[in-house]
C-alpha positions as CSV (number, residue, x, y, z in Angstrom):
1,X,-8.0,-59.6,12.2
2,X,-8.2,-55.6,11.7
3,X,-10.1,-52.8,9.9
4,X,-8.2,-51.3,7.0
5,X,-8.5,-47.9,5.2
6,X,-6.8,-47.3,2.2
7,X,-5.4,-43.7,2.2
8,X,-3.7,-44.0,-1.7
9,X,-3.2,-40.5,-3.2
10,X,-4.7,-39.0,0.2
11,X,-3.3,-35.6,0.5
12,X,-1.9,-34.5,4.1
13,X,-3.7,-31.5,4.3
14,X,-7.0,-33.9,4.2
15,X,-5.9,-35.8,7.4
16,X,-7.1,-34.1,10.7
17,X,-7.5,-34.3,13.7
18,X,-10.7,-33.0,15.4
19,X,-12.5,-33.2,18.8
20,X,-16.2,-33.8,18.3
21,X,-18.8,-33.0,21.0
22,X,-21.4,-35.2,19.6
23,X,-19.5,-37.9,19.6
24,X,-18.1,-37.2,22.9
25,X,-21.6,-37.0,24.1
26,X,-22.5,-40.1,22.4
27,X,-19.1,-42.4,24.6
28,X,-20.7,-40.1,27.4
29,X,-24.1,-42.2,27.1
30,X,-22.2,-45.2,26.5
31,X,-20.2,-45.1,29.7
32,X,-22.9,-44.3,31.6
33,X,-25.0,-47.5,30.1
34,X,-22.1,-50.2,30.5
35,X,-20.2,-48.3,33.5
36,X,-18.6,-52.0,33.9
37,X,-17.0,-51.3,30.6
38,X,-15.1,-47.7,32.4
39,X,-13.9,-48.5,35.8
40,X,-12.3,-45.6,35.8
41,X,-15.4,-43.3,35.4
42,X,-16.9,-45.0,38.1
43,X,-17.1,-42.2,40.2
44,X,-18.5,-39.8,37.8
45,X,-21.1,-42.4,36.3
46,X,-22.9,-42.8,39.9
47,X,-23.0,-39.3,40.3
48,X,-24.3,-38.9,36.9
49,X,-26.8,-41.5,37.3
50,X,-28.4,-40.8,41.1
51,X,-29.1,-37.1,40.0
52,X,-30.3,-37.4,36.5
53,X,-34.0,-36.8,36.3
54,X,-36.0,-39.9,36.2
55,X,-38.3,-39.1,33.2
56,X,-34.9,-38.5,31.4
57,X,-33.7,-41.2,32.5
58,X,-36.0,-43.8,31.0
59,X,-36.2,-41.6,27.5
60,X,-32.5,-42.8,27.6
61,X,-33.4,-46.4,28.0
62,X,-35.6,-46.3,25.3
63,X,-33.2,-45.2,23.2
64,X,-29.8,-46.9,24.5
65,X,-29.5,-49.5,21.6
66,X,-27.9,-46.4,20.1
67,X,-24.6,-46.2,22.2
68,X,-25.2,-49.6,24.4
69,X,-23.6,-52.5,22.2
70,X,-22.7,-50.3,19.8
71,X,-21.2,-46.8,18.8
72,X,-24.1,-45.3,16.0
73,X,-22.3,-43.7,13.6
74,X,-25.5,-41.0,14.3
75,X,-23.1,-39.6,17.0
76,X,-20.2,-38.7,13.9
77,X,-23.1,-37.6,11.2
78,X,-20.4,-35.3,9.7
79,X,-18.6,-38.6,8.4
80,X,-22.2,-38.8,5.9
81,X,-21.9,-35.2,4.5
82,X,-21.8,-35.6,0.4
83,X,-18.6,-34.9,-0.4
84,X,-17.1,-37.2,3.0
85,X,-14.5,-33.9,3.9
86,X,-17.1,-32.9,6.6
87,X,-15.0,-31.8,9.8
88,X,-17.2,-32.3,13.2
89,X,-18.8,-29.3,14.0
90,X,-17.2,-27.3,16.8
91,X,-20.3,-27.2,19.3
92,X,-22.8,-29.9,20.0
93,X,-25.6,-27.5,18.2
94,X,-23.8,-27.4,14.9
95,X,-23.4,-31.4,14.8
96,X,-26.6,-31.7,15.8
97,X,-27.3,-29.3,12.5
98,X,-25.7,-31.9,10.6
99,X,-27.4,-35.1,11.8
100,X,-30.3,-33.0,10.7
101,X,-28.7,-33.2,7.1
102,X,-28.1,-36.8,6.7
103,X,-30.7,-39.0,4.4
104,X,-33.8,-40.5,6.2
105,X,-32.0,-43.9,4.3
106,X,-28.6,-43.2,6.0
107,X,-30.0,-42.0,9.4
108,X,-32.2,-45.3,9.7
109,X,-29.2,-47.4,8.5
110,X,-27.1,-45.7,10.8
111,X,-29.7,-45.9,14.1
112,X,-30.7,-49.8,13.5
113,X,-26.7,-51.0,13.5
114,X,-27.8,-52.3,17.4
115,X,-26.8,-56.0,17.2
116,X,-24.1,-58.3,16.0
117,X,-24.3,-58.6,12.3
118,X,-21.5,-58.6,10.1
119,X,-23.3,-56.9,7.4
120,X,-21.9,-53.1,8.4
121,X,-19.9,-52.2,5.7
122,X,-21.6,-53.4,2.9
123,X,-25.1,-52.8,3.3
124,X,-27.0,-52.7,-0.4
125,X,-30.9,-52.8,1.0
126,X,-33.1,-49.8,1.8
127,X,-35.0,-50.6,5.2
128,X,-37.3,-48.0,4.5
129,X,-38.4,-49.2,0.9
130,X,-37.8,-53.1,1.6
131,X,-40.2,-55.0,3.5
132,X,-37.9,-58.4,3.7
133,X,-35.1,-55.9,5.1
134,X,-38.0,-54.0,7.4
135,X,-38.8,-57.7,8.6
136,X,-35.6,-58.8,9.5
137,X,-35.1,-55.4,11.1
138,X,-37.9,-56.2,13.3
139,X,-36.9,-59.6,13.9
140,X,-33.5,-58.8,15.1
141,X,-35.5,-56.1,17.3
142,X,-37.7,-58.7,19.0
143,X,-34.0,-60.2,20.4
144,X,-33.8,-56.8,22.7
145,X,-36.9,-56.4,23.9
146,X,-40.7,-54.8,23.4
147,X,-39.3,-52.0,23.8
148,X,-37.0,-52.4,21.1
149,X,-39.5,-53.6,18.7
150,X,-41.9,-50.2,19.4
151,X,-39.1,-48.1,19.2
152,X,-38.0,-49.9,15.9
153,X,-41.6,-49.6,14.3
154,X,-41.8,-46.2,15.0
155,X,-37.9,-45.2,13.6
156,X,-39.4,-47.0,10.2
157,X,-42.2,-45.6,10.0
158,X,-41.2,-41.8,10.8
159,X,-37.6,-41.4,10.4
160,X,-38.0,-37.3,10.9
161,X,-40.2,-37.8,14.0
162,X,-37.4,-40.1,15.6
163,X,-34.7,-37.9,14.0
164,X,-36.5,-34.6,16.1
165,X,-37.2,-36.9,19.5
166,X,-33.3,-37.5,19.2
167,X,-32.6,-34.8,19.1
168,X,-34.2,-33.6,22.0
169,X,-33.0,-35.7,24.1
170,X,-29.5,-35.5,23.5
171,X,-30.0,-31.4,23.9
172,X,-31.2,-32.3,27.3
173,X,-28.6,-34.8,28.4
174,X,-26.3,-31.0,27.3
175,X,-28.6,-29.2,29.9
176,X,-28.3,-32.0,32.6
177,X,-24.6,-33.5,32.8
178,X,-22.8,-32.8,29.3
179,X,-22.4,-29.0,29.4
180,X,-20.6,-29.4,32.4
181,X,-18.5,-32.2,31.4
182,X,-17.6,-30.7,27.6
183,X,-16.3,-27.5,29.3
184,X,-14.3,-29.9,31.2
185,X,-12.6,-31.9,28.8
186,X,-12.3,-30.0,25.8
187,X,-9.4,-27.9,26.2
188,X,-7.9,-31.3,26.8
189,X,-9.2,-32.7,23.6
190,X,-7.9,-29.5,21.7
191,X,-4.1,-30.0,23.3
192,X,-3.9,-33.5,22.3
193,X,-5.5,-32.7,18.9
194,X,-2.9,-29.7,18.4
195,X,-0.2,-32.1,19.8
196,X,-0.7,-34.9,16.9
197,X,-1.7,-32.8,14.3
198,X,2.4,-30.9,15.3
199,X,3.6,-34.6,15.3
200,X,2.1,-35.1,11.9
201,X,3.6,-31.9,10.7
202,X,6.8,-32.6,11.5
203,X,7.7,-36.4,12.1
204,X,5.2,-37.7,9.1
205,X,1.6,-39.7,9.8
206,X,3.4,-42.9,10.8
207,X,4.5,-41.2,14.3
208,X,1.3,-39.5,14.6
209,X,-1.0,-42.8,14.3
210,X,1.3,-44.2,16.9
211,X,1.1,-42.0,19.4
212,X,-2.9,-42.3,19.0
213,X,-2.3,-46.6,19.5
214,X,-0.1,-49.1,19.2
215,X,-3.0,-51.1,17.5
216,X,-2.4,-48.2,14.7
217,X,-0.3,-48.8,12.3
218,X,1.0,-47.7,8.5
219,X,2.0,-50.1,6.1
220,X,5.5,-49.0,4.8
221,X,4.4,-48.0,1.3
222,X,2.1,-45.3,3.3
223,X,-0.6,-46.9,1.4
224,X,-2.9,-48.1,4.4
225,X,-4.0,-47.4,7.8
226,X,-4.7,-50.6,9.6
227,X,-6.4,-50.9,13.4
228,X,-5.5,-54.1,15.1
229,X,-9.2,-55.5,16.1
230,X,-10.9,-58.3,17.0
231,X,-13.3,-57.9,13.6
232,X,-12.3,-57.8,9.7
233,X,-13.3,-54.5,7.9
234,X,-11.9,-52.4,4.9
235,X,-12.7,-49.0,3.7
236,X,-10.8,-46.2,1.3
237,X,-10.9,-42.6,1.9
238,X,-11.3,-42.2,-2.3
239,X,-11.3,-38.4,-2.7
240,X,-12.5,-37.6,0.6
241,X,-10.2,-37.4,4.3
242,X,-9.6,-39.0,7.0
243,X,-10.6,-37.6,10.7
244,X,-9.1,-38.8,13.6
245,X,-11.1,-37.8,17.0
246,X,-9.9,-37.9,20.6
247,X,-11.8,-38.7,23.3
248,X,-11.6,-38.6,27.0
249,X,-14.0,-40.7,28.5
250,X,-13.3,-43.6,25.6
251,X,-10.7,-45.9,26.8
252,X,-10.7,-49.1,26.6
253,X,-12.9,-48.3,23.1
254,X,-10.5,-47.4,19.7
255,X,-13.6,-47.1,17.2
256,X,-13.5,-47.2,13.3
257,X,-15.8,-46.1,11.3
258,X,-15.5,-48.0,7.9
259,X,-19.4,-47.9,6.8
260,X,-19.5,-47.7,2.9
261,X,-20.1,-44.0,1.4
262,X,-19.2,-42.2,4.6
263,X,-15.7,-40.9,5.4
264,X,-13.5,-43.1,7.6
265,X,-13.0,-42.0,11.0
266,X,-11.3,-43.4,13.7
267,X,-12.0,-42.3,17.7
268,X,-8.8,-43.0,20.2
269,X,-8.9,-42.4,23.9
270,X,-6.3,-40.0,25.7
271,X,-5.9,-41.9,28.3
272,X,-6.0,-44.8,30.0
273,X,-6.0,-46.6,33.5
274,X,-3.6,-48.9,35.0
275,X,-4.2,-53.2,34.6
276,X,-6.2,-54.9,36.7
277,X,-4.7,-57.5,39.1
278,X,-3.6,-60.9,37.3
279,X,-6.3,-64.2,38.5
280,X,-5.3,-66.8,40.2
281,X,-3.1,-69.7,38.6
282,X,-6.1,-71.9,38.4
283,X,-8.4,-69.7,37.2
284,X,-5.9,-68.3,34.1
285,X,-5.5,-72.3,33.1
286,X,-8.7,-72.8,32.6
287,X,-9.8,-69.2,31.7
288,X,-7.0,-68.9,29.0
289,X,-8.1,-72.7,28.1
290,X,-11.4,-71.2,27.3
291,X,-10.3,-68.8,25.3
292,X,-7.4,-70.4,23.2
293,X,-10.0,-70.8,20.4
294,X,-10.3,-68.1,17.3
295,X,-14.0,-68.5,17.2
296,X,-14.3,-68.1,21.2
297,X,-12.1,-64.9,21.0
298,X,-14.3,-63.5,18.6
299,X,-17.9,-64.7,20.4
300,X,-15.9,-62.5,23.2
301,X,-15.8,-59.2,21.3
302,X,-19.5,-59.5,21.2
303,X,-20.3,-60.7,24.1
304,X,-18.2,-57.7,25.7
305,X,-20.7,-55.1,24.3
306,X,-24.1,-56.3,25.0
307,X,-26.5,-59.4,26.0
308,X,-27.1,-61.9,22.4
309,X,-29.0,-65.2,21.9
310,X,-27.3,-68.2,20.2
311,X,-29.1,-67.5,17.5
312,X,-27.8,-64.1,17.0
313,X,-24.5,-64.9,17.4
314,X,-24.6,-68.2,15.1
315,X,-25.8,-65.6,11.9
316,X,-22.9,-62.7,12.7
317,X,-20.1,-65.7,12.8
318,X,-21.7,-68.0,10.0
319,X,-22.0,-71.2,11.7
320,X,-24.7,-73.6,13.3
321,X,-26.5,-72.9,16.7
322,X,-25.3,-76.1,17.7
323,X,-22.0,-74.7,17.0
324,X,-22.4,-71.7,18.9
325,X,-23.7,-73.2,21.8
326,X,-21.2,-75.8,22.3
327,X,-18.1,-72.3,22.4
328,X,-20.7,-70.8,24.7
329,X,-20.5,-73.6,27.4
330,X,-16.6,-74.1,27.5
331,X,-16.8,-70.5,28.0
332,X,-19.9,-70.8,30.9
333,X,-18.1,-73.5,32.4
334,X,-14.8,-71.5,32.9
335,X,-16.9,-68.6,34.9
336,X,-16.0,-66.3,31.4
337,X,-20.2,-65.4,30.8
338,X,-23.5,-65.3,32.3
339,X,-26.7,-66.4,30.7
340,X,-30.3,-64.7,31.0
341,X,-33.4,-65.3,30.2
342,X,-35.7,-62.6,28.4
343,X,-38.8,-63.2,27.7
344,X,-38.8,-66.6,25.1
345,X,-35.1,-65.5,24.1
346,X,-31.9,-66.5,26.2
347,X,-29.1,-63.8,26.2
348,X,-25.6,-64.4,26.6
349,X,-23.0,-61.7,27.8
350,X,-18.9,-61.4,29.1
351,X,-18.9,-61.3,32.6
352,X,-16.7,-58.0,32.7
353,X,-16.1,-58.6,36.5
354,X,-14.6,-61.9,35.7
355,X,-12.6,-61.2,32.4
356,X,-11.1,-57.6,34.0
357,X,-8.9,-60.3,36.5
358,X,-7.0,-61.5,33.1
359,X,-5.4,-58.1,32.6
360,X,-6.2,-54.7,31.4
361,X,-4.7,-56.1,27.6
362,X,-7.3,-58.6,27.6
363,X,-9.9,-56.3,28.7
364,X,-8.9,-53.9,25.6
365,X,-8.5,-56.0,22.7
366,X,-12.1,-57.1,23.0
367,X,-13.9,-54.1,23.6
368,X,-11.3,-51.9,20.9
């Protein structure tokens, strides 16, 4: 399984590589929302959290579908320019300037792509203008949370209102923690983008991609890009480019962006941590046991990102709830997930704690 973006006739001076403090911002939010996900940031997550002001703190909540489960592709709204050869803008302020420029239609799209579906790169419904799409918007809400479904209802019904909250707030989260933590990183960000951007320059794109991954690859035709992930995409840059953006506080995370009519980007971490101690033999037999299944593996990479309900998982995979159910249980029994209840729905979810004993590798393929 992998996302694939054809590149044919792509000219080099189209491929970049560019450090993006929205999107920066945006893995920012995300680490501080699943710190489980980032051991390594543990130490600057709790100090992040136990001084952020608590009225902040809950507009942050309200809003964390955006950067919780998922990466919205609001944090990289320079990919949706017309055009899609939109560079990210050099300060937060100027990005922001361009999220202000993206279609109420794409900005919705973007904001609702908080659960599971499999219905990213191809989307042909308006939610604004279709009541069956609104609907099952709102359905898919209800799985999350009240919450959810207010915050939903209002995103549909005012799309400039949300777009102007949003943008508040993340000017705030600048004021509080990121100002401090962009003047940090981004000389680093800059070096490494300088550094493959060289390595492109002389030694050809092939080199370049893998010093970003090994899960990077070019066919040998120099034809197609192709990210090794536990999900099945395809995109084509056409006439437009192809960023590649660094990020510091990313790893384990190798994003792609492969939405239809925007340009293809793909986010890579700098670094990364050492592995995690191996489990014990008894617990890798029947851990790996668990997980020696195709459809399991893939019930993992959601289950990785957020909390879902059978039901939720059984329409992203295409199969029965019945179906669903009985992968979930060999993977409950072998002490791989935990099960909530909210409200009438019950949520599934990876037990990080549990799954990080397998090895850093493991960890990685499901959450890349």
């Amino acid at each position: 399984m992998s996302v694939s973006i054809d590149i044919t006739g792509l000219p080099p001076e189209r491929i970049r590589v560019v450090p993006s403090p929205l999107a920066e911002l945006g893995m920012a939010l995300h680490a501080l929302s699943e710190p489980a996900h980032h051991p390594g940031l543990q130490g600057w997550t709790t100090s992040v959290s136990t001084r952020l002001d608590a009225c902040l703190a809950d507009r942050l909540c309200e809003a964390d579908f955006l950067w919780r489960t998922t990466f919205s592709d609001v944090f990289t709204p320079s990919a949706g320019m017309p055009g899609r050869r939109t560079p990210p803008g050099a300060t937060l302020a100027e990005e922001l300037d361009l999220l202000d420029k993206l279609s109420d239609e794409q900005f919705v799209d973007a904001a609702l792509e908080f659960t599971c579906q499999s219905t990213y790169a191809g989307r042909t419904v308006n939610r604004l203008d279709d009541p069956r799409a609104r609907e099952r918007a709102l359905d898919l809400a209800a799985t999350r949370g009240v919450q959810q479904v207010r915050f939903t209802k209002r995103l549909l019904d005012d799309p400039p209102a949300i777009r102007a909250w949003l943008r508040e707030l993340l000017q705030e989260c600048e004021e509080a923690f990121f100002a401090d933590v962009w003047a940090r990183v981004q000389h680093q960000l800059a070096a490494d983008a300088r550094h493959k951007t060289e390595l492109m320059r002389r030694k050809g794109l092939r080199e370049a991609l893998a010093s970003v991954s090994a899960s990077v690859t070019l066919d040998e035709a120099g034809r197609t890009v192709t990210v090794d992930k536990l999900t099945e995409g395809h995109t084509a840059t056409g006439d437009g480019a192809l960023t590649l953006v660094p990020t510091s506080l990313g790893w384990p995370h190798l994003w792609v962006l492969h939405r239809e009519g925007w340009q293809p980007s793909i986010m890579y971490p700098v670094s990364s941590p050492g592995l995690a101690a191996p489990p014990s033999v008894e617990e890798l037999t029947l851990r790996m046991s668990a997980l020696a299944h195709p459809v399991r593996m893939r019930l993992c990479r959601h289950l990785a990102r957020g909390a879902y309900t059978t039901s939720e998982l059984s329409d992203a995979h295409g199969m029965s709830a019945p179906e669903i159910s009985r992968h979930l249980s060999v993977l409950k029994k072998a002490g791989l997930i935990t099960t909530r209840r909210h409200g009438r729905y019950v949520q599934h979810q990876l037990d990080l704690s549990v799954v990080s004993r397998l090895g850093g590798d493991f960890i990685e393929g499901v959450l890349r």
